[in-house]
N, C-alpha and C positions, 0 to 999 in steps of 0.2 A: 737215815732217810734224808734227802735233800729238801732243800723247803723254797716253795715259790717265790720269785719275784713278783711285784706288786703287776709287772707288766705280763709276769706268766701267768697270772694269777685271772686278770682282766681275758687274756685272749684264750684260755681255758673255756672261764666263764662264755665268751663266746661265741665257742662250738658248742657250747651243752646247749645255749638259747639256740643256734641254729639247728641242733638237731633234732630239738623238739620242735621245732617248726615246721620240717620237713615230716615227722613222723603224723601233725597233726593234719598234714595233706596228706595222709595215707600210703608215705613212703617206709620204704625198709631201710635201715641203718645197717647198710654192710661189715662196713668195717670204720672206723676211728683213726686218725695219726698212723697209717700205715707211711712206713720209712721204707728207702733202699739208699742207695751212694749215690743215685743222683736228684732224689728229690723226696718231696713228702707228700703224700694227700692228705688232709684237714680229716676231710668226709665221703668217702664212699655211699652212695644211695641209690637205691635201686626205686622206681616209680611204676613199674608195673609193664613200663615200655623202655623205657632210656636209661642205662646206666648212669649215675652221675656224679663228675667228680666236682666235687666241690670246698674252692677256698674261702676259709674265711679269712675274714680279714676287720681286725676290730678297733676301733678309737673312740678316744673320747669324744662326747657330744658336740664339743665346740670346737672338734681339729679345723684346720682351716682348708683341709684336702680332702676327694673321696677316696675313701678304703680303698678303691677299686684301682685306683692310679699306681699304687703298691707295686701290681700288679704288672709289670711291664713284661716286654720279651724273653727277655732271662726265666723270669720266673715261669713264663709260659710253657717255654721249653721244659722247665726240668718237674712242673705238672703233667707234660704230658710224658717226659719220660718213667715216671711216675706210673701214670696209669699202664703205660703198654707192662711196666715189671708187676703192674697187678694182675692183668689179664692173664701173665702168664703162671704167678704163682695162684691164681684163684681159679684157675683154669677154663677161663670165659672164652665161648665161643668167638671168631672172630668176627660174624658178620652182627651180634650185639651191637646196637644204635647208641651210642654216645653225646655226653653234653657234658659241657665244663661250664660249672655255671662259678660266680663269686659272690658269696654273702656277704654286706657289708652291716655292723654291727656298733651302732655310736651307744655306748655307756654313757650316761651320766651315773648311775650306781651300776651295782652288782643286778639290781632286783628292779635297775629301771630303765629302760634300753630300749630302740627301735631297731628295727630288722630290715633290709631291701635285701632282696635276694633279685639276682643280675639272671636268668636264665641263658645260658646259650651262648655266655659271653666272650667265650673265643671258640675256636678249634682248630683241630689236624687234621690234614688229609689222609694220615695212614688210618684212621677209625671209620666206621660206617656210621654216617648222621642219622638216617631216616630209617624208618625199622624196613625191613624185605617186605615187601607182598605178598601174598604168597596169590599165586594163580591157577584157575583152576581150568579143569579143559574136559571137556565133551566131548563123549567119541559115541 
């Protein structure tokens, strides 16, 4: 078995703290580190209304940058290419409301950490943002 780098080791740690955070709002933890060839999700989470894909992204407490800068175009794109290979191997409907949100996660230990979670913090036009309505009619 291979054995972690101290930096794999950190940003591990860092999906577990954010996925307990997300679950302590009452979200569902989809799926974990789901891979394809063009990209990776952290965290799959479902909220009740919004799918959500979300990166972490974790540093030490005293980095001099936010996590979230990591974060650029590239990365965006191959998050969302990402999601669309999830929807179709999870087989999610397509009119499913989406959010890309970014967790950033500053360690000073393993067991002592703060959390900002970014809602909403980019998107694509190919996903539906807002849930449907649904409307109803009187005859």
């Amino acid at each position: 078995m291979k054995t972690m780098t101290e930096e794999q080791k950190i940003g591990y740690r860092g999906e577990q703290v954010v996925a307990q955070e997300y679950r302590s709002r009452g979200c569902i933890i989809c799926t974990a580190n789901f891979r394809v060839l063009t990209g990776e999700l952290d965290l799959v989470v479902y909220d009740g209304t919004y799918l959500r894909f979300v990166e972490v992204k974790t540093r030490a407490a005293n980095t001099a940058f936010a996590p979230q800068e990591a974060v650029d175009s590239q990365k965006q794109h191959r998050i969302v290419s990402a999601a669309r290979a999830y929807f179709k191997a999870a087989k999610i409907e397509d009119n499913t409301p989406v959010r890309f949100d970014i967790a950033e996660v500053y360690m000073r230990t393993l067991r002592d950490y703060d959390i900002h979670i970014i809602e909403d913090a980019f998107f694509d036009d190919s996903f539906v943002k807002e849930p449907v309505k649904k409307r109803w009619r009187r005859r």
